[in-house]
C-alpha positions as CSV (number, residue, x, y, z in Angstrom):
1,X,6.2,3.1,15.0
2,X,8.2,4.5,18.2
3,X,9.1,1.1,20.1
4,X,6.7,0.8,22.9
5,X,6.9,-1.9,25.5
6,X,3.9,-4.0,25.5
7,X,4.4,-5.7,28.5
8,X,1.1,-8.3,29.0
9,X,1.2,-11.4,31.5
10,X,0.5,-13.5,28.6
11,X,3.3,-11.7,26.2
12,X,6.2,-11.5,29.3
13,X,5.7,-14.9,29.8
14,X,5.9,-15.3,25.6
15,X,9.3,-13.6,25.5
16,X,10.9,-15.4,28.5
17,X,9.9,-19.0,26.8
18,X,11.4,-17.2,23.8
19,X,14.5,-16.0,25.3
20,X,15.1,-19.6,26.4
21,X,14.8,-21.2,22.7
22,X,17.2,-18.6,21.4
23,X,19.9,-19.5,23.6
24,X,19.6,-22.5,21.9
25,X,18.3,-21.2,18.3
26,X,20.6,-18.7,18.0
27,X,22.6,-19.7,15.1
28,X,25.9,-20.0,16.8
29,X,28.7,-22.5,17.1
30,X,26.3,-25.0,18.4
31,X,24.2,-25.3,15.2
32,X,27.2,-25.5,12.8
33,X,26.7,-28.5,10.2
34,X,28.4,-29.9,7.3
35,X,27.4,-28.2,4.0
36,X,25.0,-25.9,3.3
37,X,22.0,-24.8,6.3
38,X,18.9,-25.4,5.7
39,X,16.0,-22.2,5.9
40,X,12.4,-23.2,5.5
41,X,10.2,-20.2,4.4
42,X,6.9,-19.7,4.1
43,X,5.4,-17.0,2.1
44,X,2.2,-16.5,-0.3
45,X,3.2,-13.3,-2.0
46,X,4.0,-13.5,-5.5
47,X,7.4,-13.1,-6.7
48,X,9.1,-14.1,-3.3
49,X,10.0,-17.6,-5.6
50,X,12.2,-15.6,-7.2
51,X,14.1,-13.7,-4.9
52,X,14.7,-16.9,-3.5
53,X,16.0,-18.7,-6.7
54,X,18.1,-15.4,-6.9
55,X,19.6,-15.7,-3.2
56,X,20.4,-19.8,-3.6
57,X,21.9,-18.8,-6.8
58,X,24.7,-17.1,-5.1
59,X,24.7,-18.2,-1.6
60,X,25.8,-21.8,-1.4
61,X,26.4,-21.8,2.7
62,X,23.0,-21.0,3.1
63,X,20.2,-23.2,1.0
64,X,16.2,-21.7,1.4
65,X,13.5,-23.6,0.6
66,X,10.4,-21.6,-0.3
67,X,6.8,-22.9,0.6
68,X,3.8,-20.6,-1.2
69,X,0.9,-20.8,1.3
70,X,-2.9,-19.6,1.3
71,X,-2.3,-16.0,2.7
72,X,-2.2,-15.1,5.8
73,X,-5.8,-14.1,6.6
74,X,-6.9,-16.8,4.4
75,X,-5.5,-20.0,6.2
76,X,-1.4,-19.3,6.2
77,X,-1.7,-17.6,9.9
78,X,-3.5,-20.4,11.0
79,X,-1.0,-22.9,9.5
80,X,2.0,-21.0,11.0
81,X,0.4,-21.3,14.4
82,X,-0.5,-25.0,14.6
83,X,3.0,-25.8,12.9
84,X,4.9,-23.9,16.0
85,X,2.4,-26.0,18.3
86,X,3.7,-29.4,16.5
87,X,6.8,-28.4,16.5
88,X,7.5,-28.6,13.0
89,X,7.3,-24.6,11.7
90,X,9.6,-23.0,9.1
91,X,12.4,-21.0,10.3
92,X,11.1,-18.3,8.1
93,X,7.8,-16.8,7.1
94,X,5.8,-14.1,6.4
95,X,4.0,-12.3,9.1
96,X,2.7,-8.7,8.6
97,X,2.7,-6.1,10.9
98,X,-0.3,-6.0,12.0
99,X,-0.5,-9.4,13.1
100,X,3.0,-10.0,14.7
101,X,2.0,-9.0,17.8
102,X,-0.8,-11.5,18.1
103,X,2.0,-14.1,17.1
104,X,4.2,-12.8,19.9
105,X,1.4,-12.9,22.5
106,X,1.0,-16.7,21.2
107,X,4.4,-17.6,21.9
108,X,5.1,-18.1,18.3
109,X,8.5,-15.8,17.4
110,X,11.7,-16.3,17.9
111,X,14.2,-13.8,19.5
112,X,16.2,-12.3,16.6
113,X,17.2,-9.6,18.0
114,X,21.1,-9.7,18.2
115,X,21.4,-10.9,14.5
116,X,19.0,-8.0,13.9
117,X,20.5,-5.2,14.9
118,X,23.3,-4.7,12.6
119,X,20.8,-4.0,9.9
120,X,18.8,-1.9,12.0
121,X,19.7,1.8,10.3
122,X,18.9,0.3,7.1
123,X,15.4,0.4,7.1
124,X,12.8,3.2,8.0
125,X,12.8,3.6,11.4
126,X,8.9,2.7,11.8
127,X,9.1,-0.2,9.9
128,X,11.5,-1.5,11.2
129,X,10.1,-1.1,14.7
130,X,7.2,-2.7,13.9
131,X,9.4,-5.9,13.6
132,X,9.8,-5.6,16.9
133,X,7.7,-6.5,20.0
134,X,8.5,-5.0,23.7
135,X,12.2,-4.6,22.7
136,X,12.7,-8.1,20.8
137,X,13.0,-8.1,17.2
138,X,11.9,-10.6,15.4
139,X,12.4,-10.4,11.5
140,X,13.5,-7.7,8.8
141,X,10.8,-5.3,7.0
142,X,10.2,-6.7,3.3
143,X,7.8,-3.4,2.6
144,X,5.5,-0.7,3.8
145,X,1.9,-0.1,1.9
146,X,1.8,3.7,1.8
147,X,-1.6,4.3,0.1
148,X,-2.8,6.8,-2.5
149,X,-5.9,7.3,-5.2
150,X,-6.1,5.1,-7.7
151,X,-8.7,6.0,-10.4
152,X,-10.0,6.3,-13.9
153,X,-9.0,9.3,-15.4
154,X,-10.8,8.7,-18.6
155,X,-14.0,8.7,-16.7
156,X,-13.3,11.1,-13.9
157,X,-13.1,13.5,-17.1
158,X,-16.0,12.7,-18.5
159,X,-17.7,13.5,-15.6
160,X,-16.2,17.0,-15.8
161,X,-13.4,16.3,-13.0
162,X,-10.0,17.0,-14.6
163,X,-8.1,16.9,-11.1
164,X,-8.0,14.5,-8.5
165,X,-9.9,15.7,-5.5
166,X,-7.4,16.5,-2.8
167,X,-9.7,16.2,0.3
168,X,-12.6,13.9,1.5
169,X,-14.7,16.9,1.3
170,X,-13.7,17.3,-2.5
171,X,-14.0,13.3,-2.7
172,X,-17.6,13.6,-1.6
173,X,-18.4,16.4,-3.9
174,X,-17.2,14.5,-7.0
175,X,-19.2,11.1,-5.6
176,X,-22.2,13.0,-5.9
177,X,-21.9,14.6,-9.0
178,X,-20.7,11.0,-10.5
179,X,-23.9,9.3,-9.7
180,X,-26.5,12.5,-10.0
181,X,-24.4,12.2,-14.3
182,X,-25.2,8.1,-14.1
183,X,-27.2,6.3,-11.7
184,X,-25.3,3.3,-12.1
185,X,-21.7,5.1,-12.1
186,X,-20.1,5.3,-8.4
187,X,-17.1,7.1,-7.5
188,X,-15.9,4.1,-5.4
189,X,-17.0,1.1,-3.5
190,X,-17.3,0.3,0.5
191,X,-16.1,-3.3,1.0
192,X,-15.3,-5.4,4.2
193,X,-11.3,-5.1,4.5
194,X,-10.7,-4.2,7.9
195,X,-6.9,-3.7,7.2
196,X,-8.3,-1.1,4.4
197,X,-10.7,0.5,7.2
198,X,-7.6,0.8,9.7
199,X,-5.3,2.8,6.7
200,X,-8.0,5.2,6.9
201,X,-8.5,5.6,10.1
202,X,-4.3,5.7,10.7
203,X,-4.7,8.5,8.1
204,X,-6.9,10.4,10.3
205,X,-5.0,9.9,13.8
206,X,-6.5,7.1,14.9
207,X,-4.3,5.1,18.3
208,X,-6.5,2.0,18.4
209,X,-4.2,0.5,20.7
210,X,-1.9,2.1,23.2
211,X,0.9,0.8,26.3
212,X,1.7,2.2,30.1
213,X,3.1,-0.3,32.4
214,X,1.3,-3.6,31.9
215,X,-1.9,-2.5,30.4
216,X,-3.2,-2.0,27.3
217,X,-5.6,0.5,26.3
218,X,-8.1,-0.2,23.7
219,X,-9.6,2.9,21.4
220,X,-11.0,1.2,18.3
221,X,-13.8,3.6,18.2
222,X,-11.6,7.0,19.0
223,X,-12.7,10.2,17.5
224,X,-10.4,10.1,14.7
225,X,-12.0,6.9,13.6
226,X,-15.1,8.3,14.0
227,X,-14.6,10.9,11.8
228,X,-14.0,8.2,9.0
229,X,-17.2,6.0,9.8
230,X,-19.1,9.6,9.3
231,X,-17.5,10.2,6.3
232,X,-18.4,6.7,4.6
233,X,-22.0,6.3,6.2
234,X,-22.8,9.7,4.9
235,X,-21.8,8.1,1.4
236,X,-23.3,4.6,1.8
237,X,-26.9,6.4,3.4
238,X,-26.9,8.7,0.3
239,X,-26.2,5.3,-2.1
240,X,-23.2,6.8,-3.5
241,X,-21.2,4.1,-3.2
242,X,-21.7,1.1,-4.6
243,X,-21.3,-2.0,-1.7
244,X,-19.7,-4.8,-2.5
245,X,-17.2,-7.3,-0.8
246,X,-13.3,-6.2,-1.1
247,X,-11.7,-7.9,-3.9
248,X,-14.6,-9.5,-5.1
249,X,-15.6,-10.9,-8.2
250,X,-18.0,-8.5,-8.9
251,X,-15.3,-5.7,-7.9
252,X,-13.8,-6.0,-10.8
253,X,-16.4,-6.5,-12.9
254,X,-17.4,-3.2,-12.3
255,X,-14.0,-1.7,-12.1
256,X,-13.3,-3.1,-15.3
257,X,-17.0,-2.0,-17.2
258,X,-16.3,1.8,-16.2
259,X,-19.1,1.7,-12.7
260,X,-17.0,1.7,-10.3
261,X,-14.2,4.6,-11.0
262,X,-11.6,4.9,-7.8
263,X,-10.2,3.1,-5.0
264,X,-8.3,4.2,-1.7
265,X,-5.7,1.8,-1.2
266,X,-2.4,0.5,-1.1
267,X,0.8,0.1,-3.3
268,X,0.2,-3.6,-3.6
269,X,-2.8,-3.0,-4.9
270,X,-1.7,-1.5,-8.1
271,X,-0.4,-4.9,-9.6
272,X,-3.5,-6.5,-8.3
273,X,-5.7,-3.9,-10.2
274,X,-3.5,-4.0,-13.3
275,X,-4.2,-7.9,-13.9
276,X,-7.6,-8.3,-12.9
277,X,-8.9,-5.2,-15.3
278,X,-6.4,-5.7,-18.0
279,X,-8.9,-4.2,-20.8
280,X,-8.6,-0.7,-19.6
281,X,-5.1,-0.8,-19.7
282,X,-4.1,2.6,-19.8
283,X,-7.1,4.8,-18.6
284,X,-6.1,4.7,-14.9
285,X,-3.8,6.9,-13.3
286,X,-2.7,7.0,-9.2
287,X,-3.1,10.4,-7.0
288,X,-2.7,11.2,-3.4
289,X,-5.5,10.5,-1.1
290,X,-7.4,12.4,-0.1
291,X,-6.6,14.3,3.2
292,X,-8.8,16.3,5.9
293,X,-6.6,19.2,5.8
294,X,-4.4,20.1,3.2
295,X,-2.7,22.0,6.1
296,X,-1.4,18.9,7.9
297,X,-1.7,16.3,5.0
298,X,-0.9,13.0,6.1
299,X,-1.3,9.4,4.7
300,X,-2.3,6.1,5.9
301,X,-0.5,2.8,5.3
302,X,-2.3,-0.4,4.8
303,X,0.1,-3.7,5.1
304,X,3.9,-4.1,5.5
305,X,5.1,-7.5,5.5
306,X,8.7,-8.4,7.9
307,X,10.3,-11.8,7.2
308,X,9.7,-13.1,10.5
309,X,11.4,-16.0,12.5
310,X,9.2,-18.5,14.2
311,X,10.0,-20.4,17.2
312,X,12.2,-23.4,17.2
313,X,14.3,-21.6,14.2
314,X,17.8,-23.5,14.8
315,X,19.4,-21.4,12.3
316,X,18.8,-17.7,13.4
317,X,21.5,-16.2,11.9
318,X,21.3,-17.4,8.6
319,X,17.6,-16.7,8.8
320,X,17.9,-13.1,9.2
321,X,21.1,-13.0,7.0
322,X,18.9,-13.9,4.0
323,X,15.9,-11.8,5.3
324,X,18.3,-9.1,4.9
325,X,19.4,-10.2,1.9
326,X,15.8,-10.5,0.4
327,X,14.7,-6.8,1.5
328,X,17.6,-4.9,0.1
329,X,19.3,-6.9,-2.6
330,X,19.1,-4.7,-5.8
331,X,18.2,-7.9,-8.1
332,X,15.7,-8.8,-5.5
333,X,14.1,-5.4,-4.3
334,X,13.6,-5.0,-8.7
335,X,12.0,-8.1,-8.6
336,X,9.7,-7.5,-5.9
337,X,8.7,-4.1,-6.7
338,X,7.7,-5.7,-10.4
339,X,6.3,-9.1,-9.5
340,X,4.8,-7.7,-5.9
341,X,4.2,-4.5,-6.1
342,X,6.1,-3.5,-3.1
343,X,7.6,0.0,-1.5
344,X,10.8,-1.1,0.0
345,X,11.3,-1.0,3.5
346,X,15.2,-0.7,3.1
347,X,16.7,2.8,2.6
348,X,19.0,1.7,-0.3
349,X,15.5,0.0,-1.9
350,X,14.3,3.8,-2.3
351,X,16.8,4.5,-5.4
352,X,16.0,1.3,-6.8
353,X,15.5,2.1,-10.8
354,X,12.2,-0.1,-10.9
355,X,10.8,2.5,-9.4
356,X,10.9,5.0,-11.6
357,X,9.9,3.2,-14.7
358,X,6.5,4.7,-16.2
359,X,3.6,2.1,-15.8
360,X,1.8,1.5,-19.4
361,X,-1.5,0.2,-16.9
362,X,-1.2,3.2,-15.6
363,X,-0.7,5.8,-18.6
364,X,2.8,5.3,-18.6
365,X,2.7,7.5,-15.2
366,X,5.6,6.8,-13.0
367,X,3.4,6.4,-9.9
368,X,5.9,5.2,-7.4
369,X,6.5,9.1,-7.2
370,X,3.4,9.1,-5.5
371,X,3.9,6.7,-2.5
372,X,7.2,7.8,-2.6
373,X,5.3,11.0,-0.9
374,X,3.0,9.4,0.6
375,X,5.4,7.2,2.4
376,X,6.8,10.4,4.0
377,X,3.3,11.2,5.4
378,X,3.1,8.4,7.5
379,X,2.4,8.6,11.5
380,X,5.3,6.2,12.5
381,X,3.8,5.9,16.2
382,X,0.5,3.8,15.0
383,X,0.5,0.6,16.9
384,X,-0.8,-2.7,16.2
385,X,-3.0,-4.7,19.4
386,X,-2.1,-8.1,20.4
387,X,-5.6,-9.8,19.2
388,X,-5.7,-8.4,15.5
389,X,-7.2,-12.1,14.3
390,X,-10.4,-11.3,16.6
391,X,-10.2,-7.5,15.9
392,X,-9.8,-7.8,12.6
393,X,-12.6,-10.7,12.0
394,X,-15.3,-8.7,13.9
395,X,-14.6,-5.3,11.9
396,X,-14.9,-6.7,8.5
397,X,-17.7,-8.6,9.3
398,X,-19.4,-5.1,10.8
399,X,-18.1,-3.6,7.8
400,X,-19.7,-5.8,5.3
401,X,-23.3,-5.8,7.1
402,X,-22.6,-1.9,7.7
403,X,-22.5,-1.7,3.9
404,X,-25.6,-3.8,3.5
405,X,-27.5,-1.2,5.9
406,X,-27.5,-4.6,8.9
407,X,-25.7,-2.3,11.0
408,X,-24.3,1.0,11.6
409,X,-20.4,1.5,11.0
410,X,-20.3,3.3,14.8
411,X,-22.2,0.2,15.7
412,X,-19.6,-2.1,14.0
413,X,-17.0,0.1,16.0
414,X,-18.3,-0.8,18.9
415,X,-18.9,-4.3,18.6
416,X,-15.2,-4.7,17.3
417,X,-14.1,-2.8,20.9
418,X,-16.0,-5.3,22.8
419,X,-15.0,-8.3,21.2
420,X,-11.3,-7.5,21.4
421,X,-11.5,-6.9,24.8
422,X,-13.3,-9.6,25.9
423,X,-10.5,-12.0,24.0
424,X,-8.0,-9.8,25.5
425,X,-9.2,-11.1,29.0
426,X,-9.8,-14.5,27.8
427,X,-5.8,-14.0,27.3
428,X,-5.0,-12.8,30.2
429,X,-4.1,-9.7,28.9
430,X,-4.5,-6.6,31.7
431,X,-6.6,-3.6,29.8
432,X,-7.7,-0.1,31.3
């Protein structure tokens, strides 16, 4: 993402209360103590244990503590926030992209921008902008979630499709022949993840949220996204796609019993697929996804995940030192990409050799060549909105009763417009 002032009453009055801790915060001669410094993180992906055993292993100046919280959506935000409120926060923790802005409108970051920007040109350009709020940076980029096709190529064959389709129309075409071979056979599923929805919607071209001067400009329901709510009501009207809530239970349940056959989604996923179908082990394999036009092929991203530093950090320096550490660290980056699932964010994570290991889940397919294209595909200039807790609550739940055939998905659009900007002005926030 280009960085793009966002410059809200709320958020300039955020960054000047910030400005002042960080004088303060900043890791500097001021905070110098005897022996090691402390760094409280907070995190809920799995693996980041270990990067941290590896990083206290051979940094004794700096000693982190690792805290594994409920994730973000599911609780950790919420924690985060009332811990900056009591004063009592990590210095560390995981924020994604899509929700650092909200954190920065709350007051919640810490300025890390001069300890930042040595590391800067080590990272994608995007991703490392999306660390970064209105000119302040606030953490280091841990990953980016290109996403791709993951399917079963056992059953896509027997169905008489021995290619993965390239574009929705294709995708479409092999959804109806799936279910017109096996009325209980569905190429895919339609679930409630509104961080899902937005990849897809990215993919198509989609600027939910856009900057000039002190406004924002909210587009949730743009043409681009519109285009994808066609696409997916045509499928859940024609019932061929089976509904059913995004990593559910009974996901996998059908994943795993050979009725539900693909899913569009990101590079963390793949891990999480692997375990939670472990019987067909082997019989999947991971495509592009689909693209409009084959032209112009892009693809969306769905997650990315900096190391972020919360207000009233007294050790900023250190903080980002092992946030650096964490994202590019060959021992580390391994680990992640094996115990995460990750796509580094760091340039020198892109030759890492984990990556090119064949997966046996997978067919023994080395399918980090495919996000490794997909990642190129990526329109860096997407930008997150300020409110992504309300934005993102009030699409899934359209989502889900869109699915259900409660509500329209165009509907859902529109609800989720209103209701971010009416808690955009509850904010303060100016919007035109």
């Amino acid at each position: 993402m280009k960085n793009r002032a966002f410059r809200t009453v709320t958020l300039a009055m955020a960054i000047t209360s910030l400005a002042a801790v960080a004088a303060c915060g900043s890791g500097g001669a001021g905070d110098e103590a005897s022996g090691p410094v402390d760094v409280e993180f907070w995190g809920w992906a799995p693996g980041y244990e270990k990067s941290v055993e590896l990083f206290n292993a051979s940094h004794p100046g700096i000693k982190v503590t690792y805290s594994k919280i409920s994730p973000g959506s599911k609780g950790g935000y919420t924690k985060m926030l009332s811990a900056v409120k009591a004063g009592n926060a990590p210095c560390l923790a995981s924020v994604g992209f899509e929700t650092l802005p909200t954190f920065a409108a709350a007051g919640a970051l810490q300025d890390a921008t001069a300890a930042a920007a040595p590391y800067a040109k080590e990272y994608a350009p995007w991703a490392f902008a999306q660390s970064s709020v209105a000119g302040h940076t606030y953490g280091l980029p841990v990953d980016i979630a290109p996403m791709a096709l993951i399917y079963r190529k056992d059953l896509f064959a027997k169905y008489g499709i021995n290619e993965a389709p390239k574009t929705w129309d294709e995708y479409a075409a092999d959804a109806a022949l799936i279910h017109a071979a096996d009325p209980n056979a569905y190429i895919t599923y339609f679930g409630n993840d509104a961080y899902n929805f937005a990849g897809l919607a990215w993919q198509a071209g989609a600027k939910w949220f856009t900057t000039g001067g002190d406004r924002w400009t909210v587009d949730v329901n743009d043409p681009a996204t519109k285009k994808v709510t066609a696409f997916w009501q045509n499928l859940i009207d024609k019932k061929l796609v089976k509904t059913v809530p995004s990593f559910d239970t009974a996901l996998y349940k059908g994943m795993g019993e050979g009725t539900i056959l693909s899913d569009v989604n990101a590079v963390w996923d793949t891990p999480i697929l692997a375990d939670s179908v472990k019987e067909t082990t082997g019989k999947w394999a991971v495509a592009p996804m689909p693209v409009w036009d084959t032209a112009t092929p892009t693809a969306g991203n769905a997650g990315g995940t900096p190391n972020t530093v919360l207000k009233g950090c007294k050790h900023v320096k250190e903080a980002v030192e092992f946030a650096h550490w964490f994202a590019t660290d060959p021992a580390s980056v391994t680990n992640l990409i094996k115990e995460t699932g990750i796509y580094p964010a760091a340039l020198t994570g892109l030759d890492n050799p984990a990556l090119a290991e064949p997966n046996p889940f997978y067919g023994g397919q080395k399918i980090y060549d495919v996000f490794k294209d997909s990642a190129t595909r990526i329109d860096p200039t997407f930008q997150w909105g300020p409110v992504m807790t309300k934005t993102s609550g009030a699409l899934g739940d359209g989502l889900g009763k869109a699915g259900t055939g409660t509500t329209t998905l165009d509907a859902a659009l529109a609800d989720t417009q209103a209701q971010t900007l009416a808690e955009m002005k509850t904010q303060g926030m100016e919007t035109g």
